[in-house]
TITILUM-809359 format. One line per field, with one value per residue (C-alpha): residue in one letter; x negated, y, z negated; residue number from 1. Coordinates in pm, whole numbers, padded with zeros to 5 digits. Each point is the difference from the previous one (the first is absolute). Example, Ala and Ser with C-alpha at 12.3 -4.5 7.8 and 13.67 -1.06 7.14 Angstrom:
<rs>
type: A, S
px: -01230, -00137
py: -00450, 00344
pz: -00780, 00066
seq: 1, 2
</rs>
This chain:
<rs>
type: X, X, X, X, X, X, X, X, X, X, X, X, X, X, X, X, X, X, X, X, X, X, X, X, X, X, X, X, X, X, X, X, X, X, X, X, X, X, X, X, X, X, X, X, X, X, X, X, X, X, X, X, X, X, X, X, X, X, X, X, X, X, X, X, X, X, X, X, X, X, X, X, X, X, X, X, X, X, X, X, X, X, X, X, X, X, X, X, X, X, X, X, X, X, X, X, X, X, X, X, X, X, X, X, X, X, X, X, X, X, X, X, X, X, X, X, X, X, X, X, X, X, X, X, X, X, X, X, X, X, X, X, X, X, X, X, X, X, X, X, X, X, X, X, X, X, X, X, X, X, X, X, X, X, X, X, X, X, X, X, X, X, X, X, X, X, X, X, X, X, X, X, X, X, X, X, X, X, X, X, X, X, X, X, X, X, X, X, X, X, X, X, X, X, X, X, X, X, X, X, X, X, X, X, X, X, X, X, X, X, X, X, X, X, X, X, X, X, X, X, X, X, X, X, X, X, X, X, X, X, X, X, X, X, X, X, X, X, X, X, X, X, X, X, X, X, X, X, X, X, X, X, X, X, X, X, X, X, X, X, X
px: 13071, -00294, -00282, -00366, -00314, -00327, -00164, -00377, -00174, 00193, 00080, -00258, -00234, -00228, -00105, -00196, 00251, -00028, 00084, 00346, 00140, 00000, 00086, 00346, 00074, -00025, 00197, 00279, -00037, 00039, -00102, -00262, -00129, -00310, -00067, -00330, -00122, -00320, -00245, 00018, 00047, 00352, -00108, -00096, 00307, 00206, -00154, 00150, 00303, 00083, -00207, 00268, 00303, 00035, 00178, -00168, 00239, -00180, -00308, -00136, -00188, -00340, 00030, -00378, -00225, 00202, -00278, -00045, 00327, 00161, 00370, 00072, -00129, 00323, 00027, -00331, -00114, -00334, 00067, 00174, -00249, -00092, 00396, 00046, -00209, 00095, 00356, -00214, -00157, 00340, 00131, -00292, 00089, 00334, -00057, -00203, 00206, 00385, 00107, 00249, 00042, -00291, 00011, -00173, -00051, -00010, -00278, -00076, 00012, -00353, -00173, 00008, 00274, 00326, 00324, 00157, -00332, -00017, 00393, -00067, -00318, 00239, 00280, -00274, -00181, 00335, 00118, -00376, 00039, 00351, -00059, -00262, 00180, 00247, -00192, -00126, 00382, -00090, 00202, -00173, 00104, -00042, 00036, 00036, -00234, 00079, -00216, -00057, -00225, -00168, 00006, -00011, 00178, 00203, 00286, 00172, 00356, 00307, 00108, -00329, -00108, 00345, -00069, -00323, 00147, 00287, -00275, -00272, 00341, -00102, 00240, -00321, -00041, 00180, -00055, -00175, 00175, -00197, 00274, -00272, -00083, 00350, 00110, -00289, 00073, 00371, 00207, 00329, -00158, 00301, 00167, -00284, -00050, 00324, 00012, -00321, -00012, 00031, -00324, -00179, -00234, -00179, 00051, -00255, 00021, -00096, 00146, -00067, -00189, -00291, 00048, 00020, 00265, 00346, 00165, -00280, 00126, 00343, 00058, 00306, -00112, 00240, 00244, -00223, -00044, 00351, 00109, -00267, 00199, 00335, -00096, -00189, -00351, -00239, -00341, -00278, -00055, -00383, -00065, -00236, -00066, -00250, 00027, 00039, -00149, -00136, 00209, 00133, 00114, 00195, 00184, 00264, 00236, -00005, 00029, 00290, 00190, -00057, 00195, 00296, 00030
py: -03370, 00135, -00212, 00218, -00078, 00194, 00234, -00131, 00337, 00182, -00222, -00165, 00197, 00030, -00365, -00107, -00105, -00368, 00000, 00175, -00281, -00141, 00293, 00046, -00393, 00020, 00343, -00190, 00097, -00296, 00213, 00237, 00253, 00216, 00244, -00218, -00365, 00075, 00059, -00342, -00362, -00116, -00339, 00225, 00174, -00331, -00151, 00230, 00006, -00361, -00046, 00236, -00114, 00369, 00061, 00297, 00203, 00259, 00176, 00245, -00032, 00137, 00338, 00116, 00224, 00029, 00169, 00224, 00106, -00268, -00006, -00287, 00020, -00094, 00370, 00084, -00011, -00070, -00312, -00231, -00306, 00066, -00002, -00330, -00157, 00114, -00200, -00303, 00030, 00077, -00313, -00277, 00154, -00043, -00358, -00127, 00232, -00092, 00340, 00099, 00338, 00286, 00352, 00237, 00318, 00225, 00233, 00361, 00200, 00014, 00309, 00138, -00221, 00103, -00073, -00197, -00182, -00141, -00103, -00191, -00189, -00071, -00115, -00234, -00112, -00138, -00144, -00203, -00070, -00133, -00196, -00152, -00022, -00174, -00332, -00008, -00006, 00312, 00328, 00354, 00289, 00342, 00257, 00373, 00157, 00359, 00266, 00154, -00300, -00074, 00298, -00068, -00372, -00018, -00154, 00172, -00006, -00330, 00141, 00000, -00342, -00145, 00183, -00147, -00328, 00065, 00109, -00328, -00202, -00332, -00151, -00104, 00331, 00160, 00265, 00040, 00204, 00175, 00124, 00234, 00164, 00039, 00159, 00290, 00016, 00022, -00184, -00162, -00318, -00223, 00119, -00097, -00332, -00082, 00075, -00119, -00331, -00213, 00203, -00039, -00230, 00081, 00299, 00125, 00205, 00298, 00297, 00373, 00178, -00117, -00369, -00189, -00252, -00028, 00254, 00231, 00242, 00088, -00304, -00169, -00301, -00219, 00109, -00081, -00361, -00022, 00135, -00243, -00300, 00109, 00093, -00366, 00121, -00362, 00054, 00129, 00297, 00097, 00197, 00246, 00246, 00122, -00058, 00281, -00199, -00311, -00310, -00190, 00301, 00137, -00317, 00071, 00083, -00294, -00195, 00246, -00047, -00413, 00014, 00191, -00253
pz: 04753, 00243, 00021, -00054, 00108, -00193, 00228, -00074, 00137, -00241, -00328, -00193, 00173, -00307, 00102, 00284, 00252, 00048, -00369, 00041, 00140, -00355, -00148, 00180, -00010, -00405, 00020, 00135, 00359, 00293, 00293, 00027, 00320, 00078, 00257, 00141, -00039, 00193, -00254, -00105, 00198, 00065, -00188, -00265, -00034, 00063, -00283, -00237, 00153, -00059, -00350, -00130, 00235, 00146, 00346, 00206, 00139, 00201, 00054, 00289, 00325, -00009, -00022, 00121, -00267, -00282, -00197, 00279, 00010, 00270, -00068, 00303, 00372, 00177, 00138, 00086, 00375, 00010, -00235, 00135, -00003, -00363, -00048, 00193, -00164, -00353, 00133, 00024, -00299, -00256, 00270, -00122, -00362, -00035, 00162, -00286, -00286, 00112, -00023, 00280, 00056, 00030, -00024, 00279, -00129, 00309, -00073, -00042, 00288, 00158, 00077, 00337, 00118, 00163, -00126, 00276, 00052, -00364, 00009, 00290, -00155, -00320, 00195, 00280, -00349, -00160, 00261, 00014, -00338, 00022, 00316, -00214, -00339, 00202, 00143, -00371, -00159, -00180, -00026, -00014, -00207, 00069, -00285, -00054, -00241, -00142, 00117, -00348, -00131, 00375, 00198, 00370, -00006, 00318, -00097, -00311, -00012, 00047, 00358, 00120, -00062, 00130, 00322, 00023, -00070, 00282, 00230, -00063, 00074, -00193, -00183, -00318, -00034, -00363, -00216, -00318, -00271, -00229, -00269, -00121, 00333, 00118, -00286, 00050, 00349, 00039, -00280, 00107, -00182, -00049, 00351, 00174, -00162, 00067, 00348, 00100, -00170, 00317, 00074, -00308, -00091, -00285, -00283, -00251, -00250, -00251, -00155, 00043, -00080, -00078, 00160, -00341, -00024, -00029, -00259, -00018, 00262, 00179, 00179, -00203, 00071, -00226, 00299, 00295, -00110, -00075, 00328, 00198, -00157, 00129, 00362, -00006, 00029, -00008, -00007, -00172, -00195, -00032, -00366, 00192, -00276, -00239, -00338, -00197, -00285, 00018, 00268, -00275, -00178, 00258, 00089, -00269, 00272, 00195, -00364, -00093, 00351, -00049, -00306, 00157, 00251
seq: 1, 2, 3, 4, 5, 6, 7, 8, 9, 10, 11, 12, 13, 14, 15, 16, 17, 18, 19, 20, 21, 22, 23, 24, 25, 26, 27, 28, 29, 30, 31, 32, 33, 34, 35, 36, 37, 38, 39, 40, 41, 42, 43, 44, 45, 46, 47, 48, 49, 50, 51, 52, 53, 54, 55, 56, 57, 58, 59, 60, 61, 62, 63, 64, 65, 66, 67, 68, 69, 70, 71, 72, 73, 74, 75, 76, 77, 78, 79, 80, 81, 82, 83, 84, 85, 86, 87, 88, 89, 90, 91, 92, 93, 94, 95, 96, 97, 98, 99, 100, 101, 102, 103, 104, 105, 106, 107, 108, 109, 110, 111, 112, 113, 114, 115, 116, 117, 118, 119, 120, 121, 122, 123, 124, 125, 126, 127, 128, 129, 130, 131, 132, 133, 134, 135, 136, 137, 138, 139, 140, 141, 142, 143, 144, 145, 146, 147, 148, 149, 150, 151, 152, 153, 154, 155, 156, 157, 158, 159, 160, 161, 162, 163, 164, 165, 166, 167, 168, 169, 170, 171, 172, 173, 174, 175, 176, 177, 178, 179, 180, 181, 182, 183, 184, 185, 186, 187, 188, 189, 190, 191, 192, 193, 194, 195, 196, 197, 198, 199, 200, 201, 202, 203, 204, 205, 206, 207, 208, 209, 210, 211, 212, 213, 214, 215, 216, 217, 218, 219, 220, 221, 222, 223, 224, 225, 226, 227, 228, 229, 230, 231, 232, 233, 234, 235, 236, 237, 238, 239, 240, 241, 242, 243, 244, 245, 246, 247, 248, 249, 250, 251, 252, 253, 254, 255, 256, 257, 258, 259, 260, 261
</rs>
């Protein structure tokens, strides 16, 4: 059976968030991930992490103004500082929190800036950043983002991101598979899977439309999991949807797919 970890900047997001961490250990969840750690300390965060025996499985790197509409620096030009030392930073965080993989999300495209010239930032920035990830034992993650919920993100599609990965040449670099944006971007879900599993190091998930969890949408789901057994997929799978009720609620399909196994 897959193992899932709660998504805590989605689920249980009625509580404050050092409070989740609770809230998905007594939902039955042993692994958790969050898009950013920075708000709070790493001791902070590590705290809760071990008062409710939770593994942390990923989170991102710094990923500059959020509120101002940052969507990850790694292919702007004129930011290449700020992005080396956001490297640092998600580095001395993942140090303190265990976690071993992190997730660079590659940015929207900057205004003014020319094609090639961003491409080339991305590809000198990831290479940095693996370089880096690599003396620390880490592994980055790069992941496509569909252009209909962030309009601009660079990197949008399977093909693209393995490119980039051929291209950076490091051999801790893998791919983040977001179920729910490859299904709005070009389908071919359990193809995909199956023949990029070697390059595959994490999978999240949520159903369209509407990004609510599994068996809300078109996504047959009961299949998916199925089919990641047989082709051997190991890791994590991050629940990174929104409930279309309340967290607890919506969990009757991971209870329902528990009982079948």
């Amino acid at each position: 059976m897959p193992r899932f970890a709660a998504n805590l900047t989605l689920l249980f997001n009625e509580l404050p968030f050092l409070d989740r961490f609770e809230a998905a250990a007594q939902a039955g969840f042993k692994a958790v991930e969050f898009l950013f750690p920075y708000a709070f300390s790493a001791q902070e965060i590590r705290a809760r992490l071990d008062a409710h025996q939770l593994q942390l499985v990923l989170h991102n790197l710094p990923a500059g103004d959020w509120d101002a509409g940052d969507r990850g620096l790694a292919c702007h030009p004129g930011r290449l500082q700020e992005f080396r030392a956001s490297v640092a930073k998600a580095i001395q965080y993942a140090e303190v929190l265990g976690v071993k993989q992190l997730n660079c999300l590659a940015g929207s495209a900057p205004e003014g800036v020319l094609t090639d010239a961003m491409h080339h930032t991305l590809v000198e920035n990831l290479c940095f950043a693996a370089a880096e990830f690599k003396r620390a034992g880490l592994r980055l993650l790069i992941e496509p983002i569909n252009h209909f919920d962030m309009p601009g993100f660079v990197l949008n599609r399977t093909e693209q991101a393995l490119a980039l990965m051929d291209e950076v040449g490091a051999d801790n670099v893998f791919l983040q598979y977001d179920v729910y944006h490859a299904q709005r971007m070009e389908g071919e879900l359990a193809a995909t899977l199956e023949k990029q599993l070697a390059r595959i190091a994490h999978i999240q998930i949520a159903d369209n439309p509407g990004r609510h969890e599994p068996g809300t949408g078109e996504i047959h789901y009961d299949f998916l999991f199925r089919h990641l057994d047989r082709i051997g997929y190991s890791g994590w799978i991050g629940c990174e949807y929104k409930p279309l009720t309340t967290t607890v609620a919506g969990l009757a399909w991971r209870d329902r797919l528990s009982r079948t196994n």
